[in-house]
SEKEZA-553505 format. One record per residue: residue in three letters; y negated, z negated, x negated of N, C-alpha, C in turn. Coordinates in steps of 0.2 Angstrom, whole numbers, padded with zeros to 4 digits, always signed. Layout:
<pts>
ALAYZXYZXYZX
...
</pts>
This chain:
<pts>
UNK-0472-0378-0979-0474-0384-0978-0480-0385-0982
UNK-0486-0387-0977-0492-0388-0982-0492-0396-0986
UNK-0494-0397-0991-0496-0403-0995-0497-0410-0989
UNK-0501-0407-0983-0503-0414-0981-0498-0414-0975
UNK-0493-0412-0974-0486-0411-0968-0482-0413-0971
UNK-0481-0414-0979-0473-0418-0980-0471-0426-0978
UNK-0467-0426-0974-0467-0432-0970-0462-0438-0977
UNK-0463-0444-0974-0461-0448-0977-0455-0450-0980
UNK-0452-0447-0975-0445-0449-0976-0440-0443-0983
UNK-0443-0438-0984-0443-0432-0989-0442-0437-0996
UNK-0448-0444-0997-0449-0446-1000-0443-0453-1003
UNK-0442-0454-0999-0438-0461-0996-0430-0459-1000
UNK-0429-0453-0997-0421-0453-1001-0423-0449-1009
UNK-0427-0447-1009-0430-0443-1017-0429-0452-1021
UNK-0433-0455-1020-0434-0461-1023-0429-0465-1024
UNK-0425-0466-1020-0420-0469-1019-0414-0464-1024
UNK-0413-0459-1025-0410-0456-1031-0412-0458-1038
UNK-0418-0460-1038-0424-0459-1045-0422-0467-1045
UNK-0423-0470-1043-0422-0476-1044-0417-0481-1046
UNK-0412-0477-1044-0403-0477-1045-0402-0474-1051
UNK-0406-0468-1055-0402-0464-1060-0405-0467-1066
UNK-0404-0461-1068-0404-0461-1077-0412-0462-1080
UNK-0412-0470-1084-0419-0470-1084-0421-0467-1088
UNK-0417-0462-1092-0418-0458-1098-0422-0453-1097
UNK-0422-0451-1092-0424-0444-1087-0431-0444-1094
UNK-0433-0436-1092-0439-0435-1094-0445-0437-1087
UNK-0451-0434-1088-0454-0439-1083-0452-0431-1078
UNK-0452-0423-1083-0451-0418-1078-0448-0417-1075
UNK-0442-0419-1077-0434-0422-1073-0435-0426-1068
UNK-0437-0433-1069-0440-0436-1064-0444-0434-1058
UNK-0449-0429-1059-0454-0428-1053-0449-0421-1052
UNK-0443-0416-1057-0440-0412-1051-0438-0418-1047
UNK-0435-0422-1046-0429-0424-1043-0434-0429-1037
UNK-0438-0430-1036-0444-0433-1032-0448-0429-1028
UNK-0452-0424-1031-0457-0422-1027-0453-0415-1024
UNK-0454-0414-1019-0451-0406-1014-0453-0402-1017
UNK-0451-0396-1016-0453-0389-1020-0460-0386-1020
UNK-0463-0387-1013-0469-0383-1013-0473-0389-1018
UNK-0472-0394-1017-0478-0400-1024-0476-0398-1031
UNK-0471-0397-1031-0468-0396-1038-0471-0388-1041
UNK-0471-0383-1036-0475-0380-1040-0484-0380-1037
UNK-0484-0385-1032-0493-0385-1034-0496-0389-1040
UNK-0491-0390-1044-0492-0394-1051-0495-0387-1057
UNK-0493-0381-1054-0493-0375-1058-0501-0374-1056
UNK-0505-0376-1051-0512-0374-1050-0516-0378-1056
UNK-0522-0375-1058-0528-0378-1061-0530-0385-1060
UNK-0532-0384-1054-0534-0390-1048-0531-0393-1047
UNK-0523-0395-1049-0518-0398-1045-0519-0403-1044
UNK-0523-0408-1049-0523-0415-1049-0528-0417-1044
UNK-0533-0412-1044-0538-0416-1039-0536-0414-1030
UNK-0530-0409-1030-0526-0409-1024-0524-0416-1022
UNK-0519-0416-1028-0514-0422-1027-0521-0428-1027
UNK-0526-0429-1029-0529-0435-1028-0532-0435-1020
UNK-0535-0430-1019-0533-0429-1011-0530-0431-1007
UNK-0522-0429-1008-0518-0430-1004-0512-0435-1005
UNK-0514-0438-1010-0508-0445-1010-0508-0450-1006
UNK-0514-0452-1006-0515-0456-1001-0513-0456-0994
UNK-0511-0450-0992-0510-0447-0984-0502-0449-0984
UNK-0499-0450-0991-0490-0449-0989-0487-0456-0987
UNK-0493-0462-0987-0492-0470-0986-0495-0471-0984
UNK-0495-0476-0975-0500-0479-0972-0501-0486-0975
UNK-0507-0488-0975-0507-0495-0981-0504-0498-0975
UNK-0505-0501-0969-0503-0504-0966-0496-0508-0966
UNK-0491-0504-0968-0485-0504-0968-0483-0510-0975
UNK-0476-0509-0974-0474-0515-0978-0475-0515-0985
UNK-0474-0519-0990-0475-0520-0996-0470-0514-0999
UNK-0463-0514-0997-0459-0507-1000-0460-0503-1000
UNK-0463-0501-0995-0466-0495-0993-0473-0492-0998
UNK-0476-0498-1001-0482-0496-1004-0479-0496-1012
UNK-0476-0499-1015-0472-0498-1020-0467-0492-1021
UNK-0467-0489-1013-0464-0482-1017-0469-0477-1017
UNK-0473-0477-1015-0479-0474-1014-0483-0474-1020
UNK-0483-0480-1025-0485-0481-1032-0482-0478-1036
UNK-0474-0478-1036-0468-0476-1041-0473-0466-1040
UNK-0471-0464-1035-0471-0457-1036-0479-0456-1039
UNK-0484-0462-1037-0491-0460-1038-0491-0459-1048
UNK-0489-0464-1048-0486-0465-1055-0483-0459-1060
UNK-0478-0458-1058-0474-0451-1060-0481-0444-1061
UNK-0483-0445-1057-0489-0438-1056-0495-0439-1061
UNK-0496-0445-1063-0500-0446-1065-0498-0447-1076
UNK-0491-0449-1075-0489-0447-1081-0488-0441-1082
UNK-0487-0436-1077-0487-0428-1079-0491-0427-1083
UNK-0497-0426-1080-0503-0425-1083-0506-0429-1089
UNK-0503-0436-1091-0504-0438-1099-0498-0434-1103
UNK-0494-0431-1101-0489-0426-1104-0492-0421-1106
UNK-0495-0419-1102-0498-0414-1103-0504-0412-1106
UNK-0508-0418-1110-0514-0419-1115-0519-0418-1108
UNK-0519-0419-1102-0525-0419-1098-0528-0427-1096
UNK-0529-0430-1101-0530-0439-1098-0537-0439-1094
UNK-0541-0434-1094-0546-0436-1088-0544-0433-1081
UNK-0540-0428-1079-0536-0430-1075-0531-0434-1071
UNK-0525-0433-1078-0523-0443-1075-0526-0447-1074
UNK-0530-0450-1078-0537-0457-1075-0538-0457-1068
UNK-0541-0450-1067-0542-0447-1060-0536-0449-1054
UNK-0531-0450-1057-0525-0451-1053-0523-0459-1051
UNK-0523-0462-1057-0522-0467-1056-0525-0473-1054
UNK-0535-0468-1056-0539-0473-1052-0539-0473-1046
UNK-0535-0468-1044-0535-0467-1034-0529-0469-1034
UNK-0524-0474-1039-0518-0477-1034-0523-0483-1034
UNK-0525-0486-1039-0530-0492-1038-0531-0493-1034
UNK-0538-0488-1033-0541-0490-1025-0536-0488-1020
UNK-0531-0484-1021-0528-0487-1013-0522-0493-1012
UNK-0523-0495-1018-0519-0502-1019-0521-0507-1016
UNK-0529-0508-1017-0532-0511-1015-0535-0511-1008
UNK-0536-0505-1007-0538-0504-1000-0530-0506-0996
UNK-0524-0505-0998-0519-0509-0997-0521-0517-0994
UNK-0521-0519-1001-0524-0529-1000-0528-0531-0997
UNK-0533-0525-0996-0538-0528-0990-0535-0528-0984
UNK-0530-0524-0981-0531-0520-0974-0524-0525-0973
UNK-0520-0529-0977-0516-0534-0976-0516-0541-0977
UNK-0523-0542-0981-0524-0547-0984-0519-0551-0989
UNK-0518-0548-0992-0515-0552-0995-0515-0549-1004
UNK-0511-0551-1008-0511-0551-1016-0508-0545-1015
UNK-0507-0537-1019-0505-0533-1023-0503-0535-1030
UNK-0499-0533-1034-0500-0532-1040-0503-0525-1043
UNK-0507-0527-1047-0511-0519-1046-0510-0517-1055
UNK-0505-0520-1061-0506-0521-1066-0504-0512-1068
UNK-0499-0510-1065-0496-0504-1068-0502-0497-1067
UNK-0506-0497-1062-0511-0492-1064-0517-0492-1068
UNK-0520-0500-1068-0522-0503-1076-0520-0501-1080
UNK-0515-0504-1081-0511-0502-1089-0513-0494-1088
UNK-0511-0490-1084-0511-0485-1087-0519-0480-1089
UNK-0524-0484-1083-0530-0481-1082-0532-0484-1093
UNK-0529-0490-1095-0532-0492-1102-0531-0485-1106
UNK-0523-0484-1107-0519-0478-1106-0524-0473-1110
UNK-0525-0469-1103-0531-0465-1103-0536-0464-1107
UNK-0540-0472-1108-0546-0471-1111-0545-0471-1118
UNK-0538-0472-1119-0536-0474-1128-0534-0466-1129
UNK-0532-0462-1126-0532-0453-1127-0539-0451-1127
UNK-0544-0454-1124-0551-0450-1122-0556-0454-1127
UNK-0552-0457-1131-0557-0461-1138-0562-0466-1136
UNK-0560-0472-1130-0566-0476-1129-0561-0480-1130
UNK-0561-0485-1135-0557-0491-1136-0560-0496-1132
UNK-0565-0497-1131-0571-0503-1126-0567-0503-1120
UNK-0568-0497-1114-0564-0497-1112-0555-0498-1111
UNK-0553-0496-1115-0547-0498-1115-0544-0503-1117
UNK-0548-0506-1120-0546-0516-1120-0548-0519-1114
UNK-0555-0517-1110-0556-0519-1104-0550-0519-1099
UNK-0549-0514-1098-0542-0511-1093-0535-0516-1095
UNK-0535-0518-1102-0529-0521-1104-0531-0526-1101
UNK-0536-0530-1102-0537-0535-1101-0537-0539-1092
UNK-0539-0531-1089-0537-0532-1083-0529-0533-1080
UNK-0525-0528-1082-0521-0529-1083-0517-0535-1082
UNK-0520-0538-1088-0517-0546-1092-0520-0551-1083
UNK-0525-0549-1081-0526-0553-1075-0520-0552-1071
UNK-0519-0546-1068-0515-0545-1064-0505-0548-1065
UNK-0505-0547-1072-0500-0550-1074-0499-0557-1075
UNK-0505-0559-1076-0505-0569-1077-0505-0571-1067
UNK-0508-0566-1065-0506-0570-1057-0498-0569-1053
UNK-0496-0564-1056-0489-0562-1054-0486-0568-1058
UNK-0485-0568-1063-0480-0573-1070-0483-0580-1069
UNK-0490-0583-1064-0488-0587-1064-0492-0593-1068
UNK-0499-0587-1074-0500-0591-1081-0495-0591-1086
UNK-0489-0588-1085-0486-0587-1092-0482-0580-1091
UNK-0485-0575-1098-0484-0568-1097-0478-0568-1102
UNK-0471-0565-1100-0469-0565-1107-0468-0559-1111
UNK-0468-0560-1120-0468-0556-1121-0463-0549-1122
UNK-0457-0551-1115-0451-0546-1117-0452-0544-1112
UNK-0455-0547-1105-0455-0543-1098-0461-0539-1096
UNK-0468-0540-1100-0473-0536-1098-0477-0532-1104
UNK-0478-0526-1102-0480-0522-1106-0486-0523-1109
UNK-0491-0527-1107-0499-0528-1109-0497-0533-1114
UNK-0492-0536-1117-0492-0541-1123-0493-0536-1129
UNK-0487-0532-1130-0488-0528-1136-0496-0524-1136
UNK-0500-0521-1131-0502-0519-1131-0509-0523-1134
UNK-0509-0530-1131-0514-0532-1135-0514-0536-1140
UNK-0507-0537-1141-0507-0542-1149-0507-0538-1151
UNK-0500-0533-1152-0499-0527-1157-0503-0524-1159
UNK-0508-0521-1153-0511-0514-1156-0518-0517-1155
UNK-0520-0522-1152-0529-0523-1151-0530-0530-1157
UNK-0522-0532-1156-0527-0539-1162-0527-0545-1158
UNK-0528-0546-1152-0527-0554-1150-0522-0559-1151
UNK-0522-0562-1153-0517-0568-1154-0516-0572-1148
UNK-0507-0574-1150-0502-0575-1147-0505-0580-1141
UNK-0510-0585-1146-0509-0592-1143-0517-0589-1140
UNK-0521-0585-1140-0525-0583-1135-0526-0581-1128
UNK-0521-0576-1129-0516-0571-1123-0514-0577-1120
UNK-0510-0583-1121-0507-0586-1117-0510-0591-1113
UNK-0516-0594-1118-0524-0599-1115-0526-0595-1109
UNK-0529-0588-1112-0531-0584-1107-0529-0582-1099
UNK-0521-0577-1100-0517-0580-1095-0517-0586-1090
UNK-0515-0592-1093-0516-0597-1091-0523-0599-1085
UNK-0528-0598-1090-0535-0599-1086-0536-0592-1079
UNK-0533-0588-1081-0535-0582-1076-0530-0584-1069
UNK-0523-0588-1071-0520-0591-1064-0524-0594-1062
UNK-0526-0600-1064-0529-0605-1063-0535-0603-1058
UNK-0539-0596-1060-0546-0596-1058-0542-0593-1051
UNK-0536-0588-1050-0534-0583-1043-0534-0589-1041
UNK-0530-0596-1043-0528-0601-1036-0533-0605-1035
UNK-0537-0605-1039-0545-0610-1035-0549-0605-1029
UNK-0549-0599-1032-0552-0595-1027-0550-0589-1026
UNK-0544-0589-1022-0539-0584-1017-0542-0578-1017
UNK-0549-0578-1013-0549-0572-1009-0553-0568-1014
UNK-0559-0572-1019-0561-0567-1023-0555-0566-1032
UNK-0553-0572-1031-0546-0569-1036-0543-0563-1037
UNK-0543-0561-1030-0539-0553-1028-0540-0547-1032
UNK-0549-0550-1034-0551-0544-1038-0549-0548-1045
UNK-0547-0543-1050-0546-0543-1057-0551-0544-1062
UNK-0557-0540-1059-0564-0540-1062-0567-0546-1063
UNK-0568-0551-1055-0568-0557-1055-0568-0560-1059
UNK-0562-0563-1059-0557-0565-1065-0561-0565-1073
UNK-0560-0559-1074-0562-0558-1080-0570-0560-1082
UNK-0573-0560-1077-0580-0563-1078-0582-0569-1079
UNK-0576-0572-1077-0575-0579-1076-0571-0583-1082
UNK-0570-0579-1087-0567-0581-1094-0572-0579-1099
UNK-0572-0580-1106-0576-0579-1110-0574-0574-1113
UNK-0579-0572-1118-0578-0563-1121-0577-0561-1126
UNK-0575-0568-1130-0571-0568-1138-0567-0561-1138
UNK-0565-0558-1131-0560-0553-1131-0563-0547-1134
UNK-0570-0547-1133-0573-0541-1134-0576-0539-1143
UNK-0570-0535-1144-0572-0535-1153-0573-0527-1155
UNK-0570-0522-1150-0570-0516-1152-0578-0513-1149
UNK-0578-0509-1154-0586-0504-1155-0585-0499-1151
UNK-0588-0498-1145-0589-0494-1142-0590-0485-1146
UNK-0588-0480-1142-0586-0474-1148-0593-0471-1141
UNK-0597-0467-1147-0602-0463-1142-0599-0459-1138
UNK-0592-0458-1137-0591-0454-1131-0591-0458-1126
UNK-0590-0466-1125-0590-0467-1120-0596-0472-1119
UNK-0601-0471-1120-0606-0473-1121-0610-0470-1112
UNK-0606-0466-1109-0610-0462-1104-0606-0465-1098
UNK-0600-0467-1102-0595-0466-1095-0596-0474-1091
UNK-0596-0473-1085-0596-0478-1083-0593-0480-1075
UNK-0587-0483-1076-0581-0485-1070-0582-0493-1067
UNK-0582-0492-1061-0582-0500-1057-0576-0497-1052
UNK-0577-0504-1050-0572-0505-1043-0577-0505-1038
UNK-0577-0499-1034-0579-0501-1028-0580-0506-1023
UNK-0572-0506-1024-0573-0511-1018-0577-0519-1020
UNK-0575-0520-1026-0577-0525-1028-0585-0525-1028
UNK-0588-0520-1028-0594-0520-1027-0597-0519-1021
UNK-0595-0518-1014-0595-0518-1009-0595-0526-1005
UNK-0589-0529-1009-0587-0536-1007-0592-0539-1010
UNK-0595-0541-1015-0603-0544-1014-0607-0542-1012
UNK-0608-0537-1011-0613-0535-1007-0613-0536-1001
UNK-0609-0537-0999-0606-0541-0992-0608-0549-0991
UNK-0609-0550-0997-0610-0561-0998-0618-0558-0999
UNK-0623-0555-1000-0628-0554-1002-0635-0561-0995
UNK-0639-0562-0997-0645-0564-0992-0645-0569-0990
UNK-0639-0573-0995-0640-0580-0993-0648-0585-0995
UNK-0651-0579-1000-0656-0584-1003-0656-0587-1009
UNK-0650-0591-1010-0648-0596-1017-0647-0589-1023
UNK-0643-0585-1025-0646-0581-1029-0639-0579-1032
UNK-0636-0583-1032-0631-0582-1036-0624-0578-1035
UNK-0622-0576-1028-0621-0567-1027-0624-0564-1029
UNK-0628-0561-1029-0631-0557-1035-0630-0557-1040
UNK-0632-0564-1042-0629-0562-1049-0623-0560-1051
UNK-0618-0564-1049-0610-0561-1051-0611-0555-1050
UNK-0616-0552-1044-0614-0543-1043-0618-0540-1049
UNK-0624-0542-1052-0627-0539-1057-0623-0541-1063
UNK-0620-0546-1064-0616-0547-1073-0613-0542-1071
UNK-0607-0542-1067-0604-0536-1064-0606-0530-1067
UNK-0611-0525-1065-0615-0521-1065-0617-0518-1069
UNK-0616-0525-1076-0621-0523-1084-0614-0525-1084
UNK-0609-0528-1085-0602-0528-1089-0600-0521-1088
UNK-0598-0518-1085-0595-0511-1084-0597-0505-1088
UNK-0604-0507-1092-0606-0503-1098-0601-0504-1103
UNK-0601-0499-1108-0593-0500-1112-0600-0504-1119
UNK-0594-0510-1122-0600-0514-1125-0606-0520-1124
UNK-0605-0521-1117-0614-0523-1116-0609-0533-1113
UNK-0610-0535-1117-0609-0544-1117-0614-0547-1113
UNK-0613-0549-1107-0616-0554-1103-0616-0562-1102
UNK-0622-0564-1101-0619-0571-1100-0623-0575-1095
UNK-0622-0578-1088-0624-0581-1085-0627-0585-1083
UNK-0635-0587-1082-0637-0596-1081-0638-0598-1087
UNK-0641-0595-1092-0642-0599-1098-0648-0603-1097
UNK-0649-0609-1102-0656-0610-1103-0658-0613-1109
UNK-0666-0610-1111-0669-0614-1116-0672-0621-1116
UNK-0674-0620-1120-0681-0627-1118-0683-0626-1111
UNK-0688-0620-1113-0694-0622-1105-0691-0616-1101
UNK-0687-0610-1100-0682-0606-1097-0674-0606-1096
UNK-0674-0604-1088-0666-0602-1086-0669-0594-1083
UNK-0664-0593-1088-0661-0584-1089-0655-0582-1085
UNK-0656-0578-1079-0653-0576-1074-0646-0573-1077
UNK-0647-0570-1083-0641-0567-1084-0644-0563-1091
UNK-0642-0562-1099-0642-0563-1104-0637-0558-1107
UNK-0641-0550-1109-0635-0545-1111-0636-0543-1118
UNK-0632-0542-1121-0634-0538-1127-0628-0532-1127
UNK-0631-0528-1130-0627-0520-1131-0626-0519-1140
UNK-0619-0520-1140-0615-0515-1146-0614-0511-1144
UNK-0612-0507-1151-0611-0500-1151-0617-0496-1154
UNK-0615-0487-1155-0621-0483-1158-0627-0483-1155
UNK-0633-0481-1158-0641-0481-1153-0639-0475-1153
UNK-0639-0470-1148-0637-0464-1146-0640-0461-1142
UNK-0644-0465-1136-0648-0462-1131-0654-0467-1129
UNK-0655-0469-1124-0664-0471-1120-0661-0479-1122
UNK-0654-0480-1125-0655-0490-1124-0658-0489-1132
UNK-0657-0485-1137-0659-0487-1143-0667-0490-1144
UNK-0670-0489-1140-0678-0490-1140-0679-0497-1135
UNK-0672-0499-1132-0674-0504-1128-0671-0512-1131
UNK-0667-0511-1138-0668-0517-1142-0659-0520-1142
UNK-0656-0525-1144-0650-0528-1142-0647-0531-1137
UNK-0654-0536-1138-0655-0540-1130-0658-0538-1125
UNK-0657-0540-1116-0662-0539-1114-0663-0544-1110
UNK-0666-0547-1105-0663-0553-1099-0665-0549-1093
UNK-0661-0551-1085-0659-0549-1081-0664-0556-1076
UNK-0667-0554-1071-0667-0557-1064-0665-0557-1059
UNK-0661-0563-1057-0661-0560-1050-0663-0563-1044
UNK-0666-0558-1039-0671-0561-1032-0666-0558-1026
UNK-0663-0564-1024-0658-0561-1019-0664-0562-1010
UNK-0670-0560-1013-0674-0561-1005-0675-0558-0999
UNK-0676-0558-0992-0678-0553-0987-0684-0550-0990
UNK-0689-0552-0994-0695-0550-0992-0694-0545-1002
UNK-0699-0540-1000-0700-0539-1008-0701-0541-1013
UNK-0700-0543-1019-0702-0544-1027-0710-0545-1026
UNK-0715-0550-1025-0721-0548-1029-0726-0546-1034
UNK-0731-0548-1033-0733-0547-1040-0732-0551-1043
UNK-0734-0559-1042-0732-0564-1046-0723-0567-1050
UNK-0718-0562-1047-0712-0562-1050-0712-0559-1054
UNK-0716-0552-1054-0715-0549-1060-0718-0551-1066
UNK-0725-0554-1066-0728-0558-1070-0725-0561-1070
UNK-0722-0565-1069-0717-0573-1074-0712-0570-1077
UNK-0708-0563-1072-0703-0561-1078-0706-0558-1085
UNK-0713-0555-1084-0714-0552-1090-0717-0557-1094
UNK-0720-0563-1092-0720-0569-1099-0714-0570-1102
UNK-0710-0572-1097-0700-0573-1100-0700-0567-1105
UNK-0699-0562-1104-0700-0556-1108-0702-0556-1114
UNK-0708-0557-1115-0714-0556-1121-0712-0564-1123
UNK-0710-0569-1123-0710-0577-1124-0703-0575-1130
UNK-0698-0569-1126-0693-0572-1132-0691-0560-1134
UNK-0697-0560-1135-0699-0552-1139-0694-0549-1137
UNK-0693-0548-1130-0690-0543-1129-0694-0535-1126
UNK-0692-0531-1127-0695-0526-1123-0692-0524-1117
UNK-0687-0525-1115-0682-0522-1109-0681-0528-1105
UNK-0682-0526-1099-0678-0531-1094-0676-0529-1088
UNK-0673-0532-1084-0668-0528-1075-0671-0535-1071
UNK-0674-0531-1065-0676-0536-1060-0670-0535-1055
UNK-0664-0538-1053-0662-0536-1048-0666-0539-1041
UNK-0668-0537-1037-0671-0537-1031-0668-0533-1025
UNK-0667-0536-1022-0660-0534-1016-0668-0530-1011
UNK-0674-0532-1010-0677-0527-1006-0684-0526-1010
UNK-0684-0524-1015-0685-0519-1022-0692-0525-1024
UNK-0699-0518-1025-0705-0522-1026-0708-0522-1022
UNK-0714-0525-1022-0719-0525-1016-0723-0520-1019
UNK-0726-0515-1014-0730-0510-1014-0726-0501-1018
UNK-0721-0505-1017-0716-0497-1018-0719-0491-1014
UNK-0718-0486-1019-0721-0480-1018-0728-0478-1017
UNK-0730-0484-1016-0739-0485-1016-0743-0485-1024
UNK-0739-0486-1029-0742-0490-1034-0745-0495-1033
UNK-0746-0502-1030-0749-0508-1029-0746-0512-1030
UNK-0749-0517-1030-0748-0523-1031-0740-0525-1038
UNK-0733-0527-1035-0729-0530-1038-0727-0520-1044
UNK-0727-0516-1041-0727-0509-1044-0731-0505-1047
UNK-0738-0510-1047-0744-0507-1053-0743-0512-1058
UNK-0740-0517-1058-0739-0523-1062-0732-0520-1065
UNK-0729-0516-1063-0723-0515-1070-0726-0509-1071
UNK-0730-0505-1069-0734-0500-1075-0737-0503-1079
UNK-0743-0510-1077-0748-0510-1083-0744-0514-1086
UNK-0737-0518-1088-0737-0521-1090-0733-0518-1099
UNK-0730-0510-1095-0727-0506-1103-0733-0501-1104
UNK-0740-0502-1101-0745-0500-1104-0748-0504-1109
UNK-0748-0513-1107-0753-0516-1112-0748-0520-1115
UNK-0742-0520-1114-0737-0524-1119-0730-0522-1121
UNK-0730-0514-1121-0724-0508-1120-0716-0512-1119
UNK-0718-0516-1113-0712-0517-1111-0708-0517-1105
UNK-0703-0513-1105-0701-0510-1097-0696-0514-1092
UNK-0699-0513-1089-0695-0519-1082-0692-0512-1077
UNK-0685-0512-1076-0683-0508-1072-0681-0514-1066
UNK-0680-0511-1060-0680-0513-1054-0672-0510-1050
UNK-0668-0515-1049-0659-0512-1046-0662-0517-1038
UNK-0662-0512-1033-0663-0513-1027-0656-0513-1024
UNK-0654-0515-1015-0649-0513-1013-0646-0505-1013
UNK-0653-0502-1012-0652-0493-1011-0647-0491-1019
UNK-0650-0495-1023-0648-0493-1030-0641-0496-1031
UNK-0638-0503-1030-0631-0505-1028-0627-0501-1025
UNK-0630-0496-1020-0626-0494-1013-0624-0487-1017
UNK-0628-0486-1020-0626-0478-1024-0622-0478-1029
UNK-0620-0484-1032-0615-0487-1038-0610-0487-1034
UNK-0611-0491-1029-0603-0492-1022-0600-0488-1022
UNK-0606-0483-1019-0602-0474-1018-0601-0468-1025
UNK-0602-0473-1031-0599-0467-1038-0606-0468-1043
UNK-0610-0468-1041-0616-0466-1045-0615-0470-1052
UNK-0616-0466-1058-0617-0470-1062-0623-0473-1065
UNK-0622-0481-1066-0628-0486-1067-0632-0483-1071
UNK-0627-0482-1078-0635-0479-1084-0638-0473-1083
UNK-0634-0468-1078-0639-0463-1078-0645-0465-1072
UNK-0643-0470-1068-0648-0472-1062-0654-0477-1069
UNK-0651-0479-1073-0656-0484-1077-0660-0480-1081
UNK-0657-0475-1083-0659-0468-1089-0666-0465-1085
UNK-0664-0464-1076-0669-0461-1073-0677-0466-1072
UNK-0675-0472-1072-0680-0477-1069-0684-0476-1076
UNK-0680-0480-1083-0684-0479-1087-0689-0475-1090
UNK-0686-0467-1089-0691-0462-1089-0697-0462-1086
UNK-0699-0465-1081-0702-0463-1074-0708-0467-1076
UNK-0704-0475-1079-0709-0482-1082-0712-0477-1087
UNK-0708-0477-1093-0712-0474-1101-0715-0469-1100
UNK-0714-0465-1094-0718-0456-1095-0723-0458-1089
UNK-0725-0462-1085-0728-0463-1081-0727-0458-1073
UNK-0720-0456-1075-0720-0452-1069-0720-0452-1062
UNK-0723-0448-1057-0723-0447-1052-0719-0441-1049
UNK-0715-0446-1041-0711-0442-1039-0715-0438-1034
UNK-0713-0432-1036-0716-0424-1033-0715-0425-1025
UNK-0720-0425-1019-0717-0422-1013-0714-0418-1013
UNK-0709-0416-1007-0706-0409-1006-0706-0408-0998
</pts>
């Protein structure tokens, strides 16, 4: 029997014994009694985990009922504690991030609410084995969303596993957790459809939450939810501006450490979106300062010259050296060097400060996996070294 032939119902009475027994089980005791022989020893391959992530999704059509996808999670689950058994946490991750998205791609394709708490937790899990604690409060804290929509706005602390993990072991207080909770119901039932995403949510609460220091290992790493990044980009063109922006906070919160804030204003400026970065200076942001500010141009036409002027007064007004244009159809005079694109050269030539530019093309490659700081690590090179891309 190959891996993608094992039919469904293999699974159905497997589960239905696991389910019924001994909670004591080890988890390898568990995954004998579950998974058929030939899977049980493709667990003995190298590569198993990037089989099984292949191939799980093939053993449950999202379409089907809610039971049906809950058993589908239980065994995705098991497979994925194997491998934290086994001291491999970037494989597990690997695992569990593909029950996620197919949990969701679930909720899309039925419209309706998933609980998606249990591969959170564990995706947290993961990152607290692989030493990114930023990470792994963020995950908790997801988690806490998905948990405050299911309970309602009240989590308790004897039925859901994200209490202990963030009073006990991160430090948040009682009566935080439960404020927090609270406000995260609140925002799913004012707005259903973007509720759905967890991520939302969390954008939409403040960031007291955020106290751990980023560990230079995960200073590189960089995970989003597709879908959710797809789904704005979906609202994009209206002109007003402000899909974009959720998509850009977005975008810059997903760095581990980097604190955003939306629509601020001073005196005589409103600041599109407002970052600062904790953590070690380690690579290309150390030169770029704590703070940066963000614009965002949701236009059909491109960025001019004179946008990027105003941005660069903004800029230089409150000494910053770094800033991000989102601009959904880039600059004017791209690849040309003119106009709005000679204007972010000469502007880190005669006031060394870098304006990097997040176009759609650049959103679309984040959709599909790309990671942001290496796509931003590249732009900035290109401004500070004056580089030119080679024909071929």
């Amino acid at each position: 029997m190959t891996i993608g032939g094992v039919v469904e119902t293999v699974f159905d009475s497997r589960l239905s014994v696991l389910q019924d027994g001994d909670q004591e089980l080890s988890i390898e005791k568990y995954i004998e009694m579950v998974l058929p022989d030939d899977w049980q020893r493709m667990l003995t391959l190298r590569n198993s985990a990037a089989i099984f992530v292949e191939n799980l999704p093939r053993l449950f059509r999202k379409h089907e009922a809610a039971v049906s996808l809950s058993k589908a999670q239980r065994l995705w689950e098991l497979v994925g504690l194997y491998y934290m058994g086994q001291n491999r946490p970037h494989e597990a991750l690997a695992v569990f991030s593909g029950l996620y998205d197919y949990v969701i791609e679930a909720q899309e394709a039925l419209k309706v609410h998933f609980h998606k708490g249990m591969p959170l937790v564990w995706i947290s899990e993961c990152y607290t084995l692989m030493d990114c604690p930023a990470l792994a409060k963020r995950y908790l804290m997801l988690t806490l969303v998905e948990d405050a929509i299911r309970e309602k706005g009240v989590v308790s602390p004897e039925a859901s596993g994200v209490y202990f993990r963030l009073v006990w072991l991160k430090g948040l207080s009682d009566i935080h957790l439960r404020e927090y909770a609270l406000k995260m119901f609140r925002l799913n039932q004012e707005s259903p459809e973007l509720g759905n995403f967890p991520e939302w949510v969390l954008q939409n609460i403040d960031q007291d939450w955020m106290i751990e220091v980023p560990s230079a290992r995960e200073l590189s790493i960089y995970p989003t939810n597709r879908h959710y990044v797809k789904y704005l980009m979906n609202l994009l063109g209206d002109g007003a501006g402000k899909n974009l922006e959720i998509l850009a906070e977005y975008l810059l919160s997903c760095m581990a450490g980097c604190r955003t804030s939306r629509r601020l204003r001073s005196g005589s400026s409103e600041y599109d979106i407002v970052c600062s970065i904790g953590g070690y200076d380690v690579d290309f942001r150390s030169e770029l300062g704590r703070y940066f500010v963000c614009e965002c141009k949701d236009w059909q036409d491109p960025a001019d010259f004179t946008t990027m002027a105003k941005f660069c007064r903004i800029l230089d007004s409150i000494r910053c050296r770094f800033g991000i244009l989102f601009s959904k159809s880039g600059l004017s005079g791209s690849g040309q060097l003119r106009y709005a694109e000679l204007e972010q050269q000469n502007i880190f030539h005669d006031r060394g400060i870098v304006v990097l530019v997040v176009d759609n093309n650049t959103i679309d490659r984040i959709a599909k996996g790309d990671n942001f700081i290496s796509l931003l690590r590249s732009q900035y090179e290109k401004v500070r070294l004056n580089l030119q891309v080679a024909n071929t």
